[in-house]
mmCIF file of the N, C-alpha and C atoms, coordinates in Angstrom:
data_MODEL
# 
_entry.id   MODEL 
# 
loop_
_atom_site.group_PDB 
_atom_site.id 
_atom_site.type_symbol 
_atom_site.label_atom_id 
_atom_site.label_alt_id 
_atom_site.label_comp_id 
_atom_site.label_asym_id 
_atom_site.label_entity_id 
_atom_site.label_seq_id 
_atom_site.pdbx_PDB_ins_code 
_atom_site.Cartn_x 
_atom_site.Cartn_y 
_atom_site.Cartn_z 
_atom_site.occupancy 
_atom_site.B_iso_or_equiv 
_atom_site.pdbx_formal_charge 
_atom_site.auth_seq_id 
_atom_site.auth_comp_id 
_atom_site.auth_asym_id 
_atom_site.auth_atom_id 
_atom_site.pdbx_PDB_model_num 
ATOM 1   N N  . UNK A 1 1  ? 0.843   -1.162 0.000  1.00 0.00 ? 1  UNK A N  1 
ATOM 2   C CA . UNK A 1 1  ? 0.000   0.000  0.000  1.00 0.00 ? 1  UNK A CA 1 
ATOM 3   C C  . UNK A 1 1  ? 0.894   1.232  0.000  1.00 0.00 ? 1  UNK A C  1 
ATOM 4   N N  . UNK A 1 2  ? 0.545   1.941  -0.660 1.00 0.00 ? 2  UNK A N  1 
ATOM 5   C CA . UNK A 1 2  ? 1.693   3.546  -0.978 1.00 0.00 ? 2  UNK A CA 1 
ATOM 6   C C  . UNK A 1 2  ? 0.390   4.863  -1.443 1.00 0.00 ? 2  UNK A C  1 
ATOM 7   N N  . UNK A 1 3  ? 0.518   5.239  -0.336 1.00 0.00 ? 3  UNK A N  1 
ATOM 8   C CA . UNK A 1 3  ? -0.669  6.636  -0.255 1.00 0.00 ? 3  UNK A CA 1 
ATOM 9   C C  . UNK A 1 3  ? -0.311  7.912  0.210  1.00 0.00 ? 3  UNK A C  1 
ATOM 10  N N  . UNK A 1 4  ? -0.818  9.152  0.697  1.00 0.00 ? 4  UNK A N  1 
ATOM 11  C CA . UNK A 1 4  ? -0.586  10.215 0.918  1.00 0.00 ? 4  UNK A CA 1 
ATOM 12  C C  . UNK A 1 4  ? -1.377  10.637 1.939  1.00 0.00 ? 4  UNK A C  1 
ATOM 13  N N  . UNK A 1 5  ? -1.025  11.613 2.738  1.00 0.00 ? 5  UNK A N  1 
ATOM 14  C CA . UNK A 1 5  ? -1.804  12.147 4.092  1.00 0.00 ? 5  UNK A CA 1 
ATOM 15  C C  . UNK A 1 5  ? -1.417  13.553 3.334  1.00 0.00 ? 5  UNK A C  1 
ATOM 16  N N  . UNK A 1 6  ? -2.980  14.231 3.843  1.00 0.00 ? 6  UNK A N  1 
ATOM 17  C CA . UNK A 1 6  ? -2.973  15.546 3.526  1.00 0.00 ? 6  UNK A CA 1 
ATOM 18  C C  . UNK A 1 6  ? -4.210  16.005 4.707  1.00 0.00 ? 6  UNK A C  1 
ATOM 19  N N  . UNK A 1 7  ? -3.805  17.167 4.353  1.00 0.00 ? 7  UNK A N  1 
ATOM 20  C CA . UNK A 1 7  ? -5.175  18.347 5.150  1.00 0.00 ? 7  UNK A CA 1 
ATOM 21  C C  . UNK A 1 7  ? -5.474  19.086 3.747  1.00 0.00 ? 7  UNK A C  1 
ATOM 22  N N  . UNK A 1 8  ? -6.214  20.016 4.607  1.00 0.00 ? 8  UNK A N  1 
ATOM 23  C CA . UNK A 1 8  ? -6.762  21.256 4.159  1.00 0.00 ? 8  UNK A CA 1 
ATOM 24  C C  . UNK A 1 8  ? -5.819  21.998 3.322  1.00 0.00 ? 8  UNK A C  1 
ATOM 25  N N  . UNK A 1 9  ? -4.098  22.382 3.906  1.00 0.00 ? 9  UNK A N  1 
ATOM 26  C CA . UNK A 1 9  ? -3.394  22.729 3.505  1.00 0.00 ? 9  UNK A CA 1 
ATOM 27  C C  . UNK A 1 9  ? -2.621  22.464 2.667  1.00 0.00 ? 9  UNK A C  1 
ATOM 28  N N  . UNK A 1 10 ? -2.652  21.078 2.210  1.00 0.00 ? 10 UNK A N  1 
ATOM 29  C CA . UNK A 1 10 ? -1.233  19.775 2.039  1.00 0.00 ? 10 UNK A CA 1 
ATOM 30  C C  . UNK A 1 10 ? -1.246  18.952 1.913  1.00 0.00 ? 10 UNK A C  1 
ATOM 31  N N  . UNK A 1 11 ? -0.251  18.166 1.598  1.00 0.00 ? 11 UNK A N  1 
ATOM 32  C CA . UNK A 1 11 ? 0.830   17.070 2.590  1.00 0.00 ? 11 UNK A CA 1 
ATOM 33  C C  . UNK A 1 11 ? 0.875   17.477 3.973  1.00 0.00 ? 11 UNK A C  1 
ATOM 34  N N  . UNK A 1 12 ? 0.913   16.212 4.575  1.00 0.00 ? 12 UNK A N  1 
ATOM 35  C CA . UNK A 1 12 ? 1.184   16.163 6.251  1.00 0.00 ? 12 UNK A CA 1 
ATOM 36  C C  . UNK A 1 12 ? 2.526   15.603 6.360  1.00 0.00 ? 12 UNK A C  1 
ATOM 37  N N  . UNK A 1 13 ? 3.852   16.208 6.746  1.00 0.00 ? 13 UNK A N  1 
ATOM 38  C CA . UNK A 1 13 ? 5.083   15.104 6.900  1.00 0.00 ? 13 UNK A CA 1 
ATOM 39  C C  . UNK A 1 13 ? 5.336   14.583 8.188  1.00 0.00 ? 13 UNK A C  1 
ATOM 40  N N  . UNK A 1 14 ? 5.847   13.782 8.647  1.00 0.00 ? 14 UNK A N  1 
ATOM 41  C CA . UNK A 1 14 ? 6.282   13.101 9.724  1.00 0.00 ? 14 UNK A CA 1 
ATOM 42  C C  . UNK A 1 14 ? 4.700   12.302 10.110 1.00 0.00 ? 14 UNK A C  1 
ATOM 43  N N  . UNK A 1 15 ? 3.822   12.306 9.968  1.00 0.00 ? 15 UNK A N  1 
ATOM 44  C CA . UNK A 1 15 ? 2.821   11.451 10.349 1.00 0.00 ? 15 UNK A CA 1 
ATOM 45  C C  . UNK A 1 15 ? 2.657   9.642  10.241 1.00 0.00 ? 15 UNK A C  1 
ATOM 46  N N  . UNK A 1 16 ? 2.648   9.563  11.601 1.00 0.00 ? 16 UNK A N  1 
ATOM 47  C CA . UNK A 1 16 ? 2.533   8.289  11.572 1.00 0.00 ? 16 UNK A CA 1 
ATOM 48  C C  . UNK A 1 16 ? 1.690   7.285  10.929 1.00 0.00 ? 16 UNK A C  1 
ATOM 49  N N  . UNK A 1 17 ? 1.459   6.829  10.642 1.00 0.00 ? 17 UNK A N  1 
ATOM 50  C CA . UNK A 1 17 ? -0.074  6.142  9.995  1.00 0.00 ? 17 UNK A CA 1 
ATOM 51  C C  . UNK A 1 17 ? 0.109   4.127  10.667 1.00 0.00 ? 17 UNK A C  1 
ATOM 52  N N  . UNK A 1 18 ? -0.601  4.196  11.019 1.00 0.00 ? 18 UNK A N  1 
ATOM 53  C CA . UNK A 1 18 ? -0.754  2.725  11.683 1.00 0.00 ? 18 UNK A CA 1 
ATOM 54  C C  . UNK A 1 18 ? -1.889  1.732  11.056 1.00 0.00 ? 18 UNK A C  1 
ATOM 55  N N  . UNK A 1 19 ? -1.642  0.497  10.532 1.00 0.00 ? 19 UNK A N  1 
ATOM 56  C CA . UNK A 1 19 ? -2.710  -0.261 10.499 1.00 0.00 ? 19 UNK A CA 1 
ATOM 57  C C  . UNK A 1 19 ? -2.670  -1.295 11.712 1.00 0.00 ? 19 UNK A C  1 
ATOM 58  N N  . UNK A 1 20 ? -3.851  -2.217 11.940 1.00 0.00 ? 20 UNK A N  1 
ATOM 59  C CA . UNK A 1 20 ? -3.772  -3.150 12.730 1.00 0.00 ? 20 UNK A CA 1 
ATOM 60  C C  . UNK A 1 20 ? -4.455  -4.874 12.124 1.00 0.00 ? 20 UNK A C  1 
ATOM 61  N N  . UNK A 1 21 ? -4.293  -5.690 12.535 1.00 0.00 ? 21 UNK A N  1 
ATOM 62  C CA . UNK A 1 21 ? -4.587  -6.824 11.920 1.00 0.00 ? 21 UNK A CA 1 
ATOM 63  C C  . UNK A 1 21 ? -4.416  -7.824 13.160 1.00 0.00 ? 21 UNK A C  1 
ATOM 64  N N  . UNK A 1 22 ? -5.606  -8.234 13.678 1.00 0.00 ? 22 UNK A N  1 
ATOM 65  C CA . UNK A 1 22 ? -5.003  -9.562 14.820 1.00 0.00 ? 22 UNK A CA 1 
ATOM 66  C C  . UNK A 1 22 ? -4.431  -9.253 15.511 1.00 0.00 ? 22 UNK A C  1 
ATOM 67  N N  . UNK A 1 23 ? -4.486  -8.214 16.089 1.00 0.00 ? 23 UNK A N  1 
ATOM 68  C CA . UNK A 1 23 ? -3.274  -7.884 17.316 1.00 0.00 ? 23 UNK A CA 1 
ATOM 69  C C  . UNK A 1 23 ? -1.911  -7.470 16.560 1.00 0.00 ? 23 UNK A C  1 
ATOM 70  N N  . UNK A 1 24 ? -1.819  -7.521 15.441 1.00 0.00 ? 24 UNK A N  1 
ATOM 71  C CA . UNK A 1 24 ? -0.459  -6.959 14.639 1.00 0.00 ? 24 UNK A CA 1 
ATOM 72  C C  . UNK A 1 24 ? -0.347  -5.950 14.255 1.00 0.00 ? 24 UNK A C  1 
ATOM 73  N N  . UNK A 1 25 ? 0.766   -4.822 14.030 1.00 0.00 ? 25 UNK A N  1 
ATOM 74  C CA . UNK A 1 25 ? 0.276   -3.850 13.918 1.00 0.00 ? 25 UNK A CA 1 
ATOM 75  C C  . UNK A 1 25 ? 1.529   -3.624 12.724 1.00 0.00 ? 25 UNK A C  1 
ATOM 76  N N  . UNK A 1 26 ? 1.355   -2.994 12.221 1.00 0.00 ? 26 UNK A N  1 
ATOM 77  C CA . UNK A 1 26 ? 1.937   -2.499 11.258 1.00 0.00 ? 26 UNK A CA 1 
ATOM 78  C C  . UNK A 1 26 ? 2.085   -0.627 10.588 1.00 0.00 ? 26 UNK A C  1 
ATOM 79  N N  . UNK A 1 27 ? 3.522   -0.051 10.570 1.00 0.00 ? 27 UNK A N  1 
ATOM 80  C CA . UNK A 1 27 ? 2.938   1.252  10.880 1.00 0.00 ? 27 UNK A CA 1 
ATOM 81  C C  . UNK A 1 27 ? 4.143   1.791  9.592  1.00 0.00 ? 27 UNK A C  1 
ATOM 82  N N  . UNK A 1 28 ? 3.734   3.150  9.179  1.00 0.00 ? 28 UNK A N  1 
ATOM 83  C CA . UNK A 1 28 ? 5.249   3.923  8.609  1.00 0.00 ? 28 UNK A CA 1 
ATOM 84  C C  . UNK A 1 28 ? 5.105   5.569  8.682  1.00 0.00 ? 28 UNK A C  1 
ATOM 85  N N  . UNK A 1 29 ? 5.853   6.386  8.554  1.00 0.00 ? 29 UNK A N  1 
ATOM 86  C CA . UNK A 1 29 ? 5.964   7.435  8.602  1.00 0.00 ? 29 UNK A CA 1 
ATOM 87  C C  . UNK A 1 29 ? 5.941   7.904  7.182  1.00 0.00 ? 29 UNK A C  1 
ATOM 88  N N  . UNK A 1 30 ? 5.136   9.534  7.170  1.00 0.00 ? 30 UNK A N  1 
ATOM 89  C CA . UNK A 1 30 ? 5.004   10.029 6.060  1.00 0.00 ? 30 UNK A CA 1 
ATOM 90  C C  . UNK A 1 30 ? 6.727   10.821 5.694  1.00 0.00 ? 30 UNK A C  1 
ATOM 91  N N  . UNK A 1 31 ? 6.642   11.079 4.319  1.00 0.00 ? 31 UNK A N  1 
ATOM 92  C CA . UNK A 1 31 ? 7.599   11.381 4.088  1.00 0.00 ? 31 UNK A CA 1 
ATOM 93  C C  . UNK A 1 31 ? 7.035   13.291 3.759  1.00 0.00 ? 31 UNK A C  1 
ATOM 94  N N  . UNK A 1 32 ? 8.241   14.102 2.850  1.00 0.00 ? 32 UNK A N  1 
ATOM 95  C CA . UNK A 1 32 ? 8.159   15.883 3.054  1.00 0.00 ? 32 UNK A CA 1 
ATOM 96  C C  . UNK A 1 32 ? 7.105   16.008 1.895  1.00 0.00 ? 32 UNK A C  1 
ATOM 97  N N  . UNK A 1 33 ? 6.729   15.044 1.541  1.00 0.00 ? 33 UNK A N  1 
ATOM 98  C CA . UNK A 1 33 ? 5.578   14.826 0.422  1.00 0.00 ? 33 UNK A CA 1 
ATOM 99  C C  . UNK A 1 33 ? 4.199   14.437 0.802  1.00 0.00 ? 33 UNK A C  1 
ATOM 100 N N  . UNK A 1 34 ? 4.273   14.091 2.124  1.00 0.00 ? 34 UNK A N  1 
ATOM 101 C CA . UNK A 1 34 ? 3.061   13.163 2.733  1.00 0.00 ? 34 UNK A CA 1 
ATOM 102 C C  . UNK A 1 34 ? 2.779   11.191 2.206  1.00 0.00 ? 34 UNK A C  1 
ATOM 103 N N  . UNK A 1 35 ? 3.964   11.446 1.609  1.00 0.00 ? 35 UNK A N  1 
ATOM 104 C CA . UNK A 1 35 ? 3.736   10.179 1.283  1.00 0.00 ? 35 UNK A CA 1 
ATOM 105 C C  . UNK A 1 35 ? 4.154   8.791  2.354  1.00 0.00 ? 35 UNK A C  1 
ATOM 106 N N  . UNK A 1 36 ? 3.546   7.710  1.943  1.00 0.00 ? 36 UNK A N  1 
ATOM 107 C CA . UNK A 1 36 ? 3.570   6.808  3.206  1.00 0.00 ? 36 UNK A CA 1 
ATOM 108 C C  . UNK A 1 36 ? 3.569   5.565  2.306  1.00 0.00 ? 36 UNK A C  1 
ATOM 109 N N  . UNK A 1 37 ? 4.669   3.978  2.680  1.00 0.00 ? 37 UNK A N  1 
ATOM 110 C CA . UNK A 1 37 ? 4.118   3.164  2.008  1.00 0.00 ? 37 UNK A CA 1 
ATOM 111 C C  . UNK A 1 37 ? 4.692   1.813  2.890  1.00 0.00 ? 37 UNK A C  1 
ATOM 112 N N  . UNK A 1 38 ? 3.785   1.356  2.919  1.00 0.00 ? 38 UNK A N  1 
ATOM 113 C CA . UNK A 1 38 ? 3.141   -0.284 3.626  1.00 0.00 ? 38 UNK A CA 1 
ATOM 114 C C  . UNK A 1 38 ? 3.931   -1.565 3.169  1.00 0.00 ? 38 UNK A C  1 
ATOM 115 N N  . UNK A 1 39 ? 4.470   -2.362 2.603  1.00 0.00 ? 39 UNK A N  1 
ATOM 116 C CA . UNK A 1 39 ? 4.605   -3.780 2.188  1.00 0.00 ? 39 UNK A CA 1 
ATOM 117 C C  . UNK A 1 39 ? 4.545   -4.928 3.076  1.00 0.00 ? 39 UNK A C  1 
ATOM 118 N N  . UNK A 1 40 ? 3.818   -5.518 2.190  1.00 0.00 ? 40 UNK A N  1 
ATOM 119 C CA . UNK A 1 40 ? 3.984   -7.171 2.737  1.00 0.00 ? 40 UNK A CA 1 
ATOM 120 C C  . UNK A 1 40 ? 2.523   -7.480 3.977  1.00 0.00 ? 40 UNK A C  1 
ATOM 121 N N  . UNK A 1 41 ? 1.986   -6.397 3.690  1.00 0.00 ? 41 UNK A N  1 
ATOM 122 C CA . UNK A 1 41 ? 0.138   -6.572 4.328  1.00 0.00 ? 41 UNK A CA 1 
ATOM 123 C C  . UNK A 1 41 ? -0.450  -7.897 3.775  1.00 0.00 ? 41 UNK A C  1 
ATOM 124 N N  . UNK A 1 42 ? -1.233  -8.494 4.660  1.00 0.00 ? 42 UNK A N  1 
ATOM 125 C CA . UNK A 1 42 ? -1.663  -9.934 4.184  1.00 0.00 ? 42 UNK A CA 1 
ATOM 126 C C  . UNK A 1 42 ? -3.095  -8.930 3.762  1.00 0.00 ? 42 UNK A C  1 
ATOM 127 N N  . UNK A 1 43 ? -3.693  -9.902 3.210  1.00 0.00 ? 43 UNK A N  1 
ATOM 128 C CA . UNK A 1 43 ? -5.085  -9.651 2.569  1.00 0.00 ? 43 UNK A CA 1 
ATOM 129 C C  . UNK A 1 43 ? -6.210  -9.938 3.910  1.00 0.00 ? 43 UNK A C  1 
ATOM 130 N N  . UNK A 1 44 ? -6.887  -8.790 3.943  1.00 0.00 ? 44 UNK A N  1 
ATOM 131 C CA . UNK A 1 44 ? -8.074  -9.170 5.282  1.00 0.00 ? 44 UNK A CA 1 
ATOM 132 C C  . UNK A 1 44 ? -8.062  -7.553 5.608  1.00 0.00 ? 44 UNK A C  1 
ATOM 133 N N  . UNK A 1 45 ? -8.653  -7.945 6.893  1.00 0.00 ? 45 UNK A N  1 
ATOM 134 C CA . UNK A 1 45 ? -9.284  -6.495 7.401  1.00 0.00 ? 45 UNK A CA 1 
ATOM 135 C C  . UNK A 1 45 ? -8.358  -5.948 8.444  1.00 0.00 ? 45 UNK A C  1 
ATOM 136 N N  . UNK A 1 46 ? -8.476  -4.219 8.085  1.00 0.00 ? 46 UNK A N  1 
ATOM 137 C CA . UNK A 1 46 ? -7.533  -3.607 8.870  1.00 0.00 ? 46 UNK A CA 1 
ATOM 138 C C  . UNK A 1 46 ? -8.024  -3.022 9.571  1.00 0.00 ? 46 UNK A C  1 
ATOM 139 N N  . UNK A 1 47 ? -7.637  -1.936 11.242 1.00 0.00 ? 47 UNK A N  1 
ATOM 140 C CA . UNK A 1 47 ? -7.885  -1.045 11.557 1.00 0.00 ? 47 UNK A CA 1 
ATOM 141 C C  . UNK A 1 47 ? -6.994  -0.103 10.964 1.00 0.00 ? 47 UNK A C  1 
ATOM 142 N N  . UNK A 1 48 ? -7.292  1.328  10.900 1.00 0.00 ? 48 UNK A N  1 
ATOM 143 C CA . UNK A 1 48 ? -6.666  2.324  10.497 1.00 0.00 ? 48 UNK A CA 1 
ATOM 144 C C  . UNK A 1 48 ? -6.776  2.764  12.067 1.00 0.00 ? 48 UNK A C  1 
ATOM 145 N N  . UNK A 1 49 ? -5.675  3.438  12.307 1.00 0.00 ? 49 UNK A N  1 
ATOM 146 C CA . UNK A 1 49 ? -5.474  4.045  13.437 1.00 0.00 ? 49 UNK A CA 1 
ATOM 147 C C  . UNK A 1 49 ? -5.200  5.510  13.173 1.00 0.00 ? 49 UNK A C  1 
ATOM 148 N N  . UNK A 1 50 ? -6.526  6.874  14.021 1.00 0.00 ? 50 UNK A N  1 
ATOM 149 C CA . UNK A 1 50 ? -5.997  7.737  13.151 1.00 0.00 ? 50 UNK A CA 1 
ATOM 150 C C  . UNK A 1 50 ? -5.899  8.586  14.514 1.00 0.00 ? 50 UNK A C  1 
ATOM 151 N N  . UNK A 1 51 ? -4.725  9.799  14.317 1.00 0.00 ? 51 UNK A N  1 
ATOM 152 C CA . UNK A 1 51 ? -4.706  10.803 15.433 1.00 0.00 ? 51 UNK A CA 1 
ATOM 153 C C  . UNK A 1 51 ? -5.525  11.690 14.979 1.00 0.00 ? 51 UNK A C  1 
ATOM 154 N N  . UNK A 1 52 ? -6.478  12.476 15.575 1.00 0.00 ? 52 UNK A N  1 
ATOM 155 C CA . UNK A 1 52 ? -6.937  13.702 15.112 1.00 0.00 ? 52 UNK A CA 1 
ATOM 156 C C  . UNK A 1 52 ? -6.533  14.912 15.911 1.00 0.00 ? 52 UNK A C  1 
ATOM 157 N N  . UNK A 1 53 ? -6.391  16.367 15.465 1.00 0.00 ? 53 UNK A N  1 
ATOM 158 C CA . UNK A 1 53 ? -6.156  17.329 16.691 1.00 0.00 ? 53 UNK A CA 1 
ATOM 159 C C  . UNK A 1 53 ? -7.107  17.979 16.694 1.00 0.00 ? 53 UNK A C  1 
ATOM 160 N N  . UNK A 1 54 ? -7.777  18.472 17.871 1.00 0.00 ? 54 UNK A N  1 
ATOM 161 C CA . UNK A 1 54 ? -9.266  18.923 17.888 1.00 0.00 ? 54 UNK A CA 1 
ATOM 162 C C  . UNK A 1 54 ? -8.663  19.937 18.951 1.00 0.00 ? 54 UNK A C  1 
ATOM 163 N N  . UNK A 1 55 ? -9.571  21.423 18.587 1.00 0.00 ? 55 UNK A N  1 
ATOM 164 C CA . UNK A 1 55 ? -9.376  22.645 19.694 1.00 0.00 ? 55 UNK A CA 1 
ATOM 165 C C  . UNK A 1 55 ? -10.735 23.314 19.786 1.00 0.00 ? 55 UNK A C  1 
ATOM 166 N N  . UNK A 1 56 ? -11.301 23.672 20.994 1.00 0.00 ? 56 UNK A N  1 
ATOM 167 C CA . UNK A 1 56 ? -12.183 24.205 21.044 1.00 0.00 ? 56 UNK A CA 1 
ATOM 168 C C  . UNK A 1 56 ? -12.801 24.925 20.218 1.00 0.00 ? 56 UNK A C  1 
ATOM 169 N N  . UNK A 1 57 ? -14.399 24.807 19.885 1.00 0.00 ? 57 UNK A N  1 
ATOM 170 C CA . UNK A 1 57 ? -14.749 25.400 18.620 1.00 0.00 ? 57 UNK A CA 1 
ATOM 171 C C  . UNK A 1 57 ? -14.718 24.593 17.526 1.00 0.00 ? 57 UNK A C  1 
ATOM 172 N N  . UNK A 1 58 ? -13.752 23.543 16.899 1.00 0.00 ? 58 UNK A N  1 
ATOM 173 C CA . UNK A 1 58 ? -13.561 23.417 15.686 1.00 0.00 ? 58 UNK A CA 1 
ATOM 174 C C  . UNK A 1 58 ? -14.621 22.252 15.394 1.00 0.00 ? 58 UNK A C  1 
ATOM 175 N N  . UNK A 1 59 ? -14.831 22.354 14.308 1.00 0.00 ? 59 UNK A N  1 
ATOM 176 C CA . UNK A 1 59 ? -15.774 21.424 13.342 1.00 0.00 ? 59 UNK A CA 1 
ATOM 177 C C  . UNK A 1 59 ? -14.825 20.784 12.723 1.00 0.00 ? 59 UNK A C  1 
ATOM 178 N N  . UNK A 1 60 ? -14.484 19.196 12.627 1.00 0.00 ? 60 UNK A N  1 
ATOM 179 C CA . UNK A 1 60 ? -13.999 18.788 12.068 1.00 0.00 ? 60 UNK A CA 1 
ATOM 180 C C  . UNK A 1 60 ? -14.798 17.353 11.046 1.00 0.00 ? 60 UNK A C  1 
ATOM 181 N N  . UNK A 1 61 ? -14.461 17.596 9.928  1.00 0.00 ? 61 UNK A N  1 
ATOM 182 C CA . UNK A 1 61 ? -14.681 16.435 9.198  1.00 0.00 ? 61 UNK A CA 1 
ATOM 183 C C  . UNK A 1 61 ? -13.756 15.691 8.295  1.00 0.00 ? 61 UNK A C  1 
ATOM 184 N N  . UNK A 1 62 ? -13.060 14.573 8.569  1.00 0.00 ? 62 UNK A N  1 
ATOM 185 C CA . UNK A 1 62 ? -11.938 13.353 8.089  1.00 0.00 ? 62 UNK A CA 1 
ATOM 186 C C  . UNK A 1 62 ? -12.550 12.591 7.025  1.00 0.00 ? 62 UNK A C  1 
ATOM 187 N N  . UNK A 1 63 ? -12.293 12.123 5.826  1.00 0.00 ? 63 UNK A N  1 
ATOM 188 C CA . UNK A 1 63 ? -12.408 11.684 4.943  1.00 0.00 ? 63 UNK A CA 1 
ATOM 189 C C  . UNK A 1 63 ? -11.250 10.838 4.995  1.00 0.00 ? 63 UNK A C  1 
ATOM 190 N N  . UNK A 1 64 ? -11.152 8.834  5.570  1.00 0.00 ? 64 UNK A N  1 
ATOM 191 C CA . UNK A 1 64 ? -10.244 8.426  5.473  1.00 0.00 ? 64 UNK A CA 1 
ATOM 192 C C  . UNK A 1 64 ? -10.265 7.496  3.844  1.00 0.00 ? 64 UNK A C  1 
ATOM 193 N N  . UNK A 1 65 ? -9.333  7.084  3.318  1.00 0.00 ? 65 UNK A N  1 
ATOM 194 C CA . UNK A 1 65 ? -9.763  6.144  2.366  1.00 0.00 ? 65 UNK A CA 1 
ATOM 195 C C  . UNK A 1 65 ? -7.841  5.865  2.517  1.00 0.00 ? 65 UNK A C  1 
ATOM 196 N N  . UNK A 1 66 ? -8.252  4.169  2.087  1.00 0.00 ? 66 UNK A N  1 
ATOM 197 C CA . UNK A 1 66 ? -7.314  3.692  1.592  1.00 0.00 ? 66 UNK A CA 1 
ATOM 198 C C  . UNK A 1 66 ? -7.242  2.187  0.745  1.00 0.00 ? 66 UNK A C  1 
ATOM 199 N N  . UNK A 1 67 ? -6.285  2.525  -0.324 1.00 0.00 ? 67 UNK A N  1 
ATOM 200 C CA . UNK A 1 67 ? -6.398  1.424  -1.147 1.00 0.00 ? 67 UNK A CA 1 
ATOM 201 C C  . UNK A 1 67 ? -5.182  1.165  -1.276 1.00 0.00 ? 67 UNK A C  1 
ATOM 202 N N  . UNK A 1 68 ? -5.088  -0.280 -2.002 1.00 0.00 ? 68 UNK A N  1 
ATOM 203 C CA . UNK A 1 68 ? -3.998  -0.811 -2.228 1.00 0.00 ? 68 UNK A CA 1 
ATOM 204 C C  . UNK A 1 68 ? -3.231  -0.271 -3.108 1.00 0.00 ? 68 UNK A C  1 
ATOM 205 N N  . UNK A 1 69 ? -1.762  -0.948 -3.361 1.00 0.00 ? 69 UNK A N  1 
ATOM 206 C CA . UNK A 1 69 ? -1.109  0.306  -4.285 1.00 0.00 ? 69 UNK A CA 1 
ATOM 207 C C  . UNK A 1 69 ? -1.674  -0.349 -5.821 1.00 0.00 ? 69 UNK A C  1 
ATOM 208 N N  . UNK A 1 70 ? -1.479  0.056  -6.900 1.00 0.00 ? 70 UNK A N  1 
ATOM 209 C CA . UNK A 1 70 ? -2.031  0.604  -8.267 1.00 0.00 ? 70 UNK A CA 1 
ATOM 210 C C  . UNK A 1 70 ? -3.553  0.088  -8.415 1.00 0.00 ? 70 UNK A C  1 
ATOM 211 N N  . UNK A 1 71 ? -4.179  0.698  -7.445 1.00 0.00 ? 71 UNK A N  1 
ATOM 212 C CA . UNK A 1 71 ? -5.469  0.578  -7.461 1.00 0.00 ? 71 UNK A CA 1 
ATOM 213 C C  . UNK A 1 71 ? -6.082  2.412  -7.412 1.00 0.00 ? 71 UNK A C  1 
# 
């Protein structure tokens, strides 16, 4: 899997991104591009593990998606 983290603004760099599987976890860091990439994920169901930052006032809405790579 090879994807991108962004906001509103961007790319997000240094962001962690975590999946989980069975108690396994599997994780990588974004790169100055937001880019992020996974190998060697078995086929099945993941958790996405996501941080959000929330400050008083704010409305937030996350749009996660992720697919495999050349999909």
């Amino acid at each position: 899997m090879c994807d991108t983290v962004s906001d509103s603004k961007g790319p997000v760099s240094g962001t962690v991104v975590m999946v989980m599987q069975d108690r396994v976890s599997s994780s990588a860091t974004t790169d100055s591009k937001g880019h992020y990439s996974m190998t060697a994920l078995r086929p099945g169901t993941y958790r996405l593990l996501v941080t959000v930052e929330v400050h008083a006032g704010d409305k937030i809405t996350q749009d996660l998606k992720m697919a495999a790579a050349g999909k």
